[in-house]
C-alpha positions in Angstrom: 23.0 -18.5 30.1 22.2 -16.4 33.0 18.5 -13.4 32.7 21.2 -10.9 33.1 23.3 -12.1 29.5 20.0 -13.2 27.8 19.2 -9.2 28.8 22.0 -7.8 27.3 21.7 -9.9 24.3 18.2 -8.7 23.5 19.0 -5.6 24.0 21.6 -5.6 21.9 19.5 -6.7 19.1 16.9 -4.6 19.5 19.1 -1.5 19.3 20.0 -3.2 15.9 16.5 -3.6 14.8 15.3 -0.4 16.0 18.0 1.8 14.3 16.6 -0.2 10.8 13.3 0.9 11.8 14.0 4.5 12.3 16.0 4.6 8.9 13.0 2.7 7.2 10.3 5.0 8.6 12.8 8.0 7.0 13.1 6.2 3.9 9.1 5.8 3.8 8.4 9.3 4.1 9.1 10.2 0.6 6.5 7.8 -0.4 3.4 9.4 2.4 0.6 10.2 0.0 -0.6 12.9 2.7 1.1 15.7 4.2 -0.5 14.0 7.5 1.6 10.4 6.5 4.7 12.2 6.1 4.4 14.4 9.5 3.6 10.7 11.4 6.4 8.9 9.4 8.8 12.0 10.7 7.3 11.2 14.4 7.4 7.9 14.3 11.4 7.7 13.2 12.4 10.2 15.8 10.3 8.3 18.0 12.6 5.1 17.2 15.7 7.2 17.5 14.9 7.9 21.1 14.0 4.3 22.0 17.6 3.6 20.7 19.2 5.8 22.9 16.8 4.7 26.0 17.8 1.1 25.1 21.4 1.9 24.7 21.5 3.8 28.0 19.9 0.2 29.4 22.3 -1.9 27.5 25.6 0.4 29.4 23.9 0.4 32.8 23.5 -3.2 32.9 27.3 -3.6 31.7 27.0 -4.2 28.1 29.9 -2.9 26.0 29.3 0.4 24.3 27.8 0.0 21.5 29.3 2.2 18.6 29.0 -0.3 15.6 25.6 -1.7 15.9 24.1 1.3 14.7 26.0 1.3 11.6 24.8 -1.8 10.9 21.5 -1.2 11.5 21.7 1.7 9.1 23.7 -0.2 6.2 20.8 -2.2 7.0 18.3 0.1 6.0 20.1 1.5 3.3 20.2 -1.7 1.5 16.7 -2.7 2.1 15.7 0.3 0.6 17.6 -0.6 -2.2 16.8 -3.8 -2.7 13.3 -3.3 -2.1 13.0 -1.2 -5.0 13.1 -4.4 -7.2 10.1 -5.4 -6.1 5.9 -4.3 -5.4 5.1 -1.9 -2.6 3.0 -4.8 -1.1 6.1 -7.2 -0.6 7.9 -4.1 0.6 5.2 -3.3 3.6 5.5 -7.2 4.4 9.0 -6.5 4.8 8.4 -3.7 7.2 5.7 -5.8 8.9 8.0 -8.8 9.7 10.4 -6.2 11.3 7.7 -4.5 13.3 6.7 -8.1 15.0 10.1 -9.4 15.4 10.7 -6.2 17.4 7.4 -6.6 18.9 8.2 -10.3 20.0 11.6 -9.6 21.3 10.1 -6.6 23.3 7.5 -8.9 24.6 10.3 -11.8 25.9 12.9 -8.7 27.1 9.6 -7.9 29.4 9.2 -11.8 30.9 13.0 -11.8 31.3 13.0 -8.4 33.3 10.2 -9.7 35.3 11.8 -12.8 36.2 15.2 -11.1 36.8 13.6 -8.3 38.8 14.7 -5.3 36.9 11.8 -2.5 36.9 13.7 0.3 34.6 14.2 -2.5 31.8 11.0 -3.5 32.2 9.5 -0.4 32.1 11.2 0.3 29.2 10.1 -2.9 27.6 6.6 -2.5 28.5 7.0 1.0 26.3 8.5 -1.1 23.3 5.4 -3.0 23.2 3.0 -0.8 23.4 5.0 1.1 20.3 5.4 -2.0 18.0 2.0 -2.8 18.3 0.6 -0.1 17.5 2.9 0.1 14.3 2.1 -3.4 13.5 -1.3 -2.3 13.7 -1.1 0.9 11.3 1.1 -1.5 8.5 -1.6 -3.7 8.6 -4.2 -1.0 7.8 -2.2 0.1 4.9 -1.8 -3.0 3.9 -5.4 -3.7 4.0 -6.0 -0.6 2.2 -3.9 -1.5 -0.7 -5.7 -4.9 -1.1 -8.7 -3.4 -1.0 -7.5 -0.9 -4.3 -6.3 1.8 -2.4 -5.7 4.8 -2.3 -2.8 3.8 0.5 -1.1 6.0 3.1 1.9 4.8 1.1 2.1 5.1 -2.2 5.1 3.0 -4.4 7.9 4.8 -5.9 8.4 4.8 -9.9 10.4 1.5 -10.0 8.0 0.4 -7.7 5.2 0.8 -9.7 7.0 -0.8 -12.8 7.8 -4.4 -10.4 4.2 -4.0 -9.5 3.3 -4.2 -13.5 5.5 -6.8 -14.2 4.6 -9.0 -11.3 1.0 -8.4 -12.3 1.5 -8.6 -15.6 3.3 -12.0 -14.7 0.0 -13.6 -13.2 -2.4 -14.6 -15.4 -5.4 -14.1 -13.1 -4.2 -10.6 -12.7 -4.6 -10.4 -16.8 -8.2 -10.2 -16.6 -8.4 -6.5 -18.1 -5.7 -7.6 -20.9 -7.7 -10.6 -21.4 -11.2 -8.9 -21.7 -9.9 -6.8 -24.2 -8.4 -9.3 -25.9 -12.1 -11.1 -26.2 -13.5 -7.8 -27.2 -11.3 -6.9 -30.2 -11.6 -10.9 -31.3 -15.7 -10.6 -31.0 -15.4 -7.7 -33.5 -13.1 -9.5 -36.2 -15.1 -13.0 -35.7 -18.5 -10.3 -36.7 -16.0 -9.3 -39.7 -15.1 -13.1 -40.7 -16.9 -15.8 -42.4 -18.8 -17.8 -39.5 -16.5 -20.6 -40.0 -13.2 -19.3 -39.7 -11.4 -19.1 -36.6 -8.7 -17.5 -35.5 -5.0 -18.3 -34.7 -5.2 -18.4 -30.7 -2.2 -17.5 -30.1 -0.9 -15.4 -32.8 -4.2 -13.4 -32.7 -4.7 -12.6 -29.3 -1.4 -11.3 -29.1 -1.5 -9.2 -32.3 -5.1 -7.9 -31.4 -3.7 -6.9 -27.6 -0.9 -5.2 -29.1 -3.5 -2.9 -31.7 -5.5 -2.1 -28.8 -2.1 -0.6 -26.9 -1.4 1.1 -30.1 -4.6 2.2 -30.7 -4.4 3.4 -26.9 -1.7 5.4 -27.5 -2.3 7.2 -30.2 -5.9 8.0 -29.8 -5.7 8.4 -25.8 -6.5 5.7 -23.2 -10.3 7.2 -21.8 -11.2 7.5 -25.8 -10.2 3.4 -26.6 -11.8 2.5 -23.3 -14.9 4.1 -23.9 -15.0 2.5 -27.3 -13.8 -0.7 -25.5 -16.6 -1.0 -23.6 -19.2 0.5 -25.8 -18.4 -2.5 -28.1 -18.3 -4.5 -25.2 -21.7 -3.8 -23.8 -23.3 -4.0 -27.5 -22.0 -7.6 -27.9 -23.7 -8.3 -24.1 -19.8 -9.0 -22.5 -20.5 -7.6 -19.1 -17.1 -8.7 -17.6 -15.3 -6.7 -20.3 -17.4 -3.6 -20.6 -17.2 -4.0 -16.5 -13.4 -4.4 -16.4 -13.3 -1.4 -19.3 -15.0 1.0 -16.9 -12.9 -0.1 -14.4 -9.6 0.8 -16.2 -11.3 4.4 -16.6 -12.6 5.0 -13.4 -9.3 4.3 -12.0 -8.3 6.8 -14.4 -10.6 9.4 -13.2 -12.5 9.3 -17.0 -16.3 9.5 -15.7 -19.2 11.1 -15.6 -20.5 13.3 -13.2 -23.9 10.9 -12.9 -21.7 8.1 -13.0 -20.4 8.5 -9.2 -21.5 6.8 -6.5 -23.0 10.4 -5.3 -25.9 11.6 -7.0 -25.9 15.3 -7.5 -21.9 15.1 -6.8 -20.7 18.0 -8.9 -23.3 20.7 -7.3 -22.0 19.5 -3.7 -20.0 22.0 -1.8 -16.7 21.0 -0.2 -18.6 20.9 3.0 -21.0 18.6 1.8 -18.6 16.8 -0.1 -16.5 15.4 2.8 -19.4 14.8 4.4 -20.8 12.7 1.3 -17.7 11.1 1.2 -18.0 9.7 4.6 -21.2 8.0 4.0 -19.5 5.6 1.3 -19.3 2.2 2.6 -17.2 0.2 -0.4 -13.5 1.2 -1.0 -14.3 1.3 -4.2 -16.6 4.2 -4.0 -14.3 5.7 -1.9 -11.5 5.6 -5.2 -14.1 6.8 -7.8 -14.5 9.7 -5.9 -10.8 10.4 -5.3 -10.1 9.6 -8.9 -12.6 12.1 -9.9 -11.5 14.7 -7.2 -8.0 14.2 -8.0 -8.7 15.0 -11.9 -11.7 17.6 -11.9 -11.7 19.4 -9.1 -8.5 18.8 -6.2 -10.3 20.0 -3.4 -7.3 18.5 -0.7 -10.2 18.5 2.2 -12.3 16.6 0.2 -9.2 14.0 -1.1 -8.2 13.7 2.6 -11.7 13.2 3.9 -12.0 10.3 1.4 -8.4 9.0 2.6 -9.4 8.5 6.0 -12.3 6.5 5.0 -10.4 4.4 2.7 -8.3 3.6 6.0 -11.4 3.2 8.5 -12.8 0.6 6.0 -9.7 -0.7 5.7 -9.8 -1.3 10.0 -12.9 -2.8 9.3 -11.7 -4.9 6.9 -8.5 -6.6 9.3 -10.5 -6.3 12.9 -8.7 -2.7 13.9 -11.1 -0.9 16.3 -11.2 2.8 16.1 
């Protein structure tokens, strides 16, 4: 196969690939957690709707058949993807978009070689420009992904059925269980206190019945009040990993304590001072109490986006990213 046909076959299938990327980067804006995500997702997919048209324009001057059906497909494309990725976590999702982002990268990097070699600067320019784009979105979906490891808050944030295949894949892996599980060991301490020192328990039966009195006890007396009591009892029987995984569950419910944030003096802090606080925080955890706690008492939106951004410089940190 001659540069010039391995040429138009790249860019072929990069008009392909980049018409799915503008139609996931629309579908993704929905799910911005900032008003800042969504304006960048916006950019970014008008951004990929003029690199199609520079690489169509490309693609016809080199003598490549007018392409009027690739675009469809790369929509259809999207369309499904979106749908299909709805069965499953937000995480596997970004991965998804990730694997598009290099494969576009890497064919942008061989369409560069292959323009260099065939002397053709206008494709290569144009090549060079695809680069520099993909990496830098390869670069931001790995941030969000870090941040999202690390416990969030994420630029993105998973829709309603996302969230539910994100319970069940959780609830699917036992390692993952460790809240369930901790509660679980709690409510059994209590009724092994109750019981003759002898008897013990069905494993099984027991754990299962004892996890299902805490839900119910959950619901009808609200979560932060059984997860205090949770860990109250926890800490009295000297089980730090449940009375630790119990305050866990509440600070991701925004249920503390002023003097329990990683901020002393937090609540007398002005906005100001607040963001400025808030930048000091070096764990993303700290980072999440205090968003938690924003989000729930007070929903200052400077001090929520302040916190944001240094969910997503720790999360640079975190995967090599410089500033």
């Amino acid at each position: 196969m001659t540069d010039n046909a391995k040429i138009i076959n790249q860019l072929r299938a990069l008009v392909l690939l980049t018409q799915t990327e503008e139609q996931v980067a629309r579908t993704r804006v929905s799910q911005a957690r900032t008003e800042a995500v969504r304006r960048e997702l916006t950019q970014n997919a008008d951004n990929a709707a003029e690199r199609t048209r520079a690489i169509t324009d490309q693609l016809r001057a080199l003598g490549g058949v007018p392409d009027v059906v690739t675009p469809a497909v790369g929509r259809l494309s999207a369309v499904l993807k979106a749908g299909f990725e709805q069965a499953e976590p937000l995480e596997e999702a970004l991965l998804q978009d990730l694997s598009l982002e290099h494969q576009l990268l890497d064919r942008a990097t061989y369409l560069k070689v292959l323009t260099e070699q065939a002397e053709l600067p206008k494709v290569r320019q144009l090549a060079e420009r695809l680069v520099t784009a993909h990496k830098a979105t390869v670069e931001w979906l790995t941030v969000v992904l870090a941040e999202e490891a690390m416990g969030g808050p994420a630029a993105l944030q998973a829709t309603a059925l996302q969230r539910v295949a994100g319970t069940a894949a959780r609830a699917a892996n036992a390692p993952v269980r460790f809240w369930a599980n901790r509660v679980n060991e709690v409510v059994e301490s209590v009724h092994q206190r109750r019981e003759q020192a002898g008897e013990r328990l069905n494993e099984a039966t027991d754990k299962a019945s004892s996890f299902t009195d805490a839900v119910r006890e959950t619901l009808t007396v609200g979560r932060s009040a059984a997860l205090r009591r949770a860990e109250r009892i926890a800490r009295r029987e000297g089980n730090r990993d449940a009375a630790e995984a119990a305050r866990a569950a509440r600070e991701e419910l925004g249920d503390v304590s002023a003097d329990e944030l990683p901020i002393k003096g937090y609540d007398s802090l002005s906005t100001q001072d607040a963001v400025k606080a808030v930048k000091q925080l070096k764990t993303a955890h700290d980072v999440r109490v205090i968003i938690r706690y924003e989000e729930t008492h007070k929903a200052r939106t400077s001090v929520v986006n302040a916190a944001q951004t240094q969910v997503a410089a720790l999360a640079k940190e975190a995967v090599g990213v410089s500033e």
